[in-house]
C-alpha positions in Angstrom: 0.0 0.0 0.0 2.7 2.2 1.0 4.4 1.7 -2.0 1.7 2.4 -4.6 0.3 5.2 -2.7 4.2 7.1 -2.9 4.3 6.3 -6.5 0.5 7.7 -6.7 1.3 11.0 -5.1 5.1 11.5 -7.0 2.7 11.2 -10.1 0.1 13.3 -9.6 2.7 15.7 -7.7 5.1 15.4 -10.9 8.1 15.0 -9.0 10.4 12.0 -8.8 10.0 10.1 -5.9 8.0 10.9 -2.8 8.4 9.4 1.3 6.1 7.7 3.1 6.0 10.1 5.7 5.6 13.4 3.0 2.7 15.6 3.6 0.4 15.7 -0.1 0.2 19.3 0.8 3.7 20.7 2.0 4.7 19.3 -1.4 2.8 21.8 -3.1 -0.3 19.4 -3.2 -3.5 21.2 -3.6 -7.6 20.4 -3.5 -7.2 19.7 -6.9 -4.5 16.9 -6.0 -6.3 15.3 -3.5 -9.6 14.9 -5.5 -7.9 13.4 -8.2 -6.2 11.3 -5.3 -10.0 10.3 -3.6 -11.0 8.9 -7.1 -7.5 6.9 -8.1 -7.6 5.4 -4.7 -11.1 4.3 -5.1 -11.0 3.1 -8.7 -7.7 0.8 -8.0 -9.0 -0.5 -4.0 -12.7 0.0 -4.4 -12.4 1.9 -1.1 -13.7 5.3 -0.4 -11.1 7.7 1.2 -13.0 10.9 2.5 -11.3 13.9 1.3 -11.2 15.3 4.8 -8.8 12.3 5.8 -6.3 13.5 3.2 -6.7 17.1 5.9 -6.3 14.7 8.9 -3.3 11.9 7.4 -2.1 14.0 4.1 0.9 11.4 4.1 1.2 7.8 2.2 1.9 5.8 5.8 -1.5 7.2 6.9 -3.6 6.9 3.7 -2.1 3.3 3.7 -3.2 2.7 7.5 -6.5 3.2 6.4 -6.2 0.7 3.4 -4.9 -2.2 5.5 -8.0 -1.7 7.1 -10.0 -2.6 4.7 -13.5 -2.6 6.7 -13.2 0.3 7.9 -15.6 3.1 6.9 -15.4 6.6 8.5 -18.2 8.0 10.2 -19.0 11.4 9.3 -18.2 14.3 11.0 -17.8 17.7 10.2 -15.7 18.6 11.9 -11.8 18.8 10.2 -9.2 19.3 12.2 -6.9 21.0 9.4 -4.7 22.6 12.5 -5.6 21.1 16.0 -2.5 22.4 17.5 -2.0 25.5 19.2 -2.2 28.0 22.1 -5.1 30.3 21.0 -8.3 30.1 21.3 -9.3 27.8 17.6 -10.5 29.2 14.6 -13.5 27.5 13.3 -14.5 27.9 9.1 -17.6 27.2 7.3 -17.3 25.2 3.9 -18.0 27.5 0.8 -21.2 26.3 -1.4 -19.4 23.0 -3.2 -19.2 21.8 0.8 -15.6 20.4 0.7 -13.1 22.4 3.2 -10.1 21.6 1.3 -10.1 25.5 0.1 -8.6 26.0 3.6 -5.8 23.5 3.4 -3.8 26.6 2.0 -5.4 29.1 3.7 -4.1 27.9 7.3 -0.8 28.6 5.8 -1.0 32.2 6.0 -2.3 32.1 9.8 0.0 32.2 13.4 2.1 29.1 13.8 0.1 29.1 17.1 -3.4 29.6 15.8 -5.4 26.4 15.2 -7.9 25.9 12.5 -10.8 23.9 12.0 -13.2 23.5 9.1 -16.6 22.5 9.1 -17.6 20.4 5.8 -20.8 19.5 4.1 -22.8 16.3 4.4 -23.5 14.9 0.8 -20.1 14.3 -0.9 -19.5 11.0 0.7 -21.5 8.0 -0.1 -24.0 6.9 2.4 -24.6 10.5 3.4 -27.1 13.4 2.1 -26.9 16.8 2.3 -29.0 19.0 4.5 -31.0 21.4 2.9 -31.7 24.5 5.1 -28.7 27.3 6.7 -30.7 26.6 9.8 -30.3 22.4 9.9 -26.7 23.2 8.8 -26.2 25.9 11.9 -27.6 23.2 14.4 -25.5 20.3 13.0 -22.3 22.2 12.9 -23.0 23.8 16.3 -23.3 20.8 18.0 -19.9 19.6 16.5 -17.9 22.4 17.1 -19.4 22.8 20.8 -17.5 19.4 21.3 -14.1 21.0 20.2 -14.9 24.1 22.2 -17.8 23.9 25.4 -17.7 27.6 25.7 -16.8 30.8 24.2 -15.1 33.4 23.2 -15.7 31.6 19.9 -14.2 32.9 16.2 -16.1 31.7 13.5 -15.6 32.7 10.2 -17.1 31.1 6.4 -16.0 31.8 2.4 -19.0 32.7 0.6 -22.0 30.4 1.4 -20.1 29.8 4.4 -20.4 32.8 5.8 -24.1 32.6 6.0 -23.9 29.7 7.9 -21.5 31.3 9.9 -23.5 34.3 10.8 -26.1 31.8 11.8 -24.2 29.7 14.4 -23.3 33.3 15.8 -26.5 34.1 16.2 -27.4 30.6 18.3 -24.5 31.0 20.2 -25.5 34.5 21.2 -29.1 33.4 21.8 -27.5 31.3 23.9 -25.4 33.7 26.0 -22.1 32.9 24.9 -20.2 35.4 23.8 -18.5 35.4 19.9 -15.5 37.3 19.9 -15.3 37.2 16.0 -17.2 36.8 13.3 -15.4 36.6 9.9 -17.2 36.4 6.3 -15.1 36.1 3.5 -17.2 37.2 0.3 -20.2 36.4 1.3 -23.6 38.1 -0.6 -26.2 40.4 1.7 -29.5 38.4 1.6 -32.4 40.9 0.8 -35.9 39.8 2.8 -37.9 40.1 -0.7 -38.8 37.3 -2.9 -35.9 35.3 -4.7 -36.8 33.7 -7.6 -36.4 30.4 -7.5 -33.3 28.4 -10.2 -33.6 25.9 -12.3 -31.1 23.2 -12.2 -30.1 23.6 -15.2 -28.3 27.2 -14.5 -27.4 25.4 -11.1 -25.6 22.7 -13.5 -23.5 25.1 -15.3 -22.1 27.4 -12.1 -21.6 24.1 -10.8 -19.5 23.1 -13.4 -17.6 26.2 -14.1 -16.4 26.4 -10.3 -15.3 22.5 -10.3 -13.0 23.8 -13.4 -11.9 26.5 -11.8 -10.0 24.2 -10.1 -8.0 24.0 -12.7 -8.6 27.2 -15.0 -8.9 29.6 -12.5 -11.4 32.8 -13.9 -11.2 31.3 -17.3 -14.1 29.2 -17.8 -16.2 30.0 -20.6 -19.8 31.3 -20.3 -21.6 28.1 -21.3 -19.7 24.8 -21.2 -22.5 21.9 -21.2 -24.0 21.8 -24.5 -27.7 21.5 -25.6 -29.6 18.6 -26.1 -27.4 15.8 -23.5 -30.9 14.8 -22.5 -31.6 13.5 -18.9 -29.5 14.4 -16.0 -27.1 11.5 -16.6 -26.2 12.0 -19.7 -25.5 15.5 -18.3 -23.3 13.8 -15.4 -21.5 12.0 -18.0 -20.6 14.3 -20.1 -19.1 16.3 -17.1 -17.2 13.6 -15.9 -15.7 13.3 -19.1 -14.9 16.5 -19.9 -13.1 16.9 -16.1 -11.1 13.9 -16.7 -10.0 15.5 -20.1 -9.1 19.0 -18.3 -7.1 16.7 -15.9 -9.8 18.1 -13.0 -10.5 13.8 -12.5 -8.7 11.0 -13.7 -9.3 9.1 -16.7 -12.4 7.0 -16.0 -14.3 9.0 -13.3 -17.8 7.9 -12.6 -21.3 10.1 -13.5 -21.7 9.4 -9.5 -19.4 11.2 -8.7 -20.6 14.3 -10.2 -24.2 13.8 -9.2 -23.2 13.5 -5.6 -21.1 17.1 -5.7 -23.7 18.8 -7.6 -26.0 17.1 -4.7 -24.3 19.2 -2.2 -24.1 22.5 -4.5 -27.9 22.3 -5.3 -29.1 21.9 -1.6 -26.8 24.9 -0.2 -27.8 27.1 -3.3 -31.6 26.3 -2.0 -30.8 27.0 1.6 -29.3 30.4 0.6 -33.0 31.2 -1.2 -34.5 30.4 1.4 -32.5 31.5 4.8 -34.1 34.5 6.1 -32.3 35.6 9.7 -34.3 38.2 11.7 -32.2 41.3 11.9 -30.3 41.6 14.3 -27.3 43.8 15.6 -24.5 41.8 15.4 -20.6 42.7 14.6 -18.7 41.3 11.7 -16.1 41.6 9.4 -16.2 41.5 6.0 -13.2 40.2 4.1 -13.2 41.1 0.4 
């Protein structure tokens, strides 16, 4: 296992050999280098790695422990401890709308040495879970979790985009709750109006989708329309996405329709919970990182 998995990660790292003890990510691996590592691993050992474990054991002797194991299925949680250590109080981060926390991987590199980090990822990538569909089901959820890392406050609590909705929710229960929240951080995130949103169409949802899992690859690039007309039913669409992201090098070669359909799972039900969060106003401090 060891051995397959170094020669897995010198490939997809392009370098020439790699140790069993490297970190994917202080090698300059990224969340596009683990996704494509999730999907290699599971088409060769017909085992399911959950992205978040390449967070917790980013190395080839911990990817392999979890191999040898082979009936061993992780339980979800969403909490990711992407930097437990530390001697300030943690800083806790809401996924963005795709759900995966990887996007923070990089992100804890520009923080204190002595500042931990933790992420808080969507339900619905993994198989054998579902998403939730409302910014108040994901507040509760992710309370709960990150009141088992932390009992009591002064909390931080922070989210990218979609995120930071969530974010501003859990706040507001912890507040409600008389604990205090020394920070709250929101990174991009949209000003909801209280009039009515019109409603989407997956169709458009398909597309954004899809441009933002290229991005991972083509940055601001993407062109305006990407899926053609006339694919048909949904899984021709998945199909067709799968094989174009395998071609952009976004998947390997041979990536499933599932897969797709299980991401854009995720997307859908956060872009719905958006349209329809509606937080009383409130007077509450934040900063807003553009």
């Amino acid at each position: 296992y060891e051995r397959t998995l170094t020669e897995m990660l010198a490939d997809a790292l392009s370098v020439d050999t790699v140790g069993v003890h490297d970190s994917l990510f202080d090698l300059g691996g990224t969340s596009l280098t683990a996704m494509r590592l999730v999907v290699r691993i599971e088409q060769r050992y017909r085992v399911h790695i959950p992205l978040a474990d390449f967070v917790a054991t980013p190395t080839p002797a911990g990817l392999a422990a979890r191999l040898r194991d082979g009936n061993a299925r992780a339980t979800y949680d969403p909490v990711v401890p992407i930097r437990p250590q530390g001697s300030r109080p943690p800083l806790f981060m809401v996924h963005p709308m795709g759900g995966n926390v990887l996007c923070y991987v990089g992100f804890a590199r520009h923080l204190p040495d002595d500042q931990p980090l933790y992420a808080l990822q969507a339900a619905g990538a993994e198989p054998g879970t579902a998403p939730l569909h409302s910014v108040e089901d994901l507040a509760h959820s992710y309370l709960t979790a990150l009141r088992a890392v932390q009992p009591h406050g002064p909390y931080t609590i922070g989210g990218w985009s979609f995120g930071g909705l969530v974010a501003f929710e859990i706040a507001r229960r912890l507040r409600a709750a008389g604990e205090e929240v020394a920070r709250l951080l929101v990174l991009d995130t949209i000003a909801l109006e209280h009039g009515p949103r019109a409603p989407r169409q997956d169709e458009p949802l398909l597309e954004w989708f899809f441009q933002e899992l290229l991005w991972l690859r083509d940055g601001g690039e993407s062109p305006a329309r990407i899926i053609p007309d006339g694919l048909g039913s949904p899984e021709a669409q998945f199909a067709f996405m799968a094989r174009v992201a395998s071609e952009r090098g976004v998947l390997p070669g041979g990536s499933s329709a599932s897969l797709i359909r299980r991401l854009f799972g995720v997307y859908r039900a956060n872009w719905r919970a958006t349209l329809s969060y509606r937080p009383p106003r409130e007077d509450q401090n934040l900063t807003l990182i553009r």
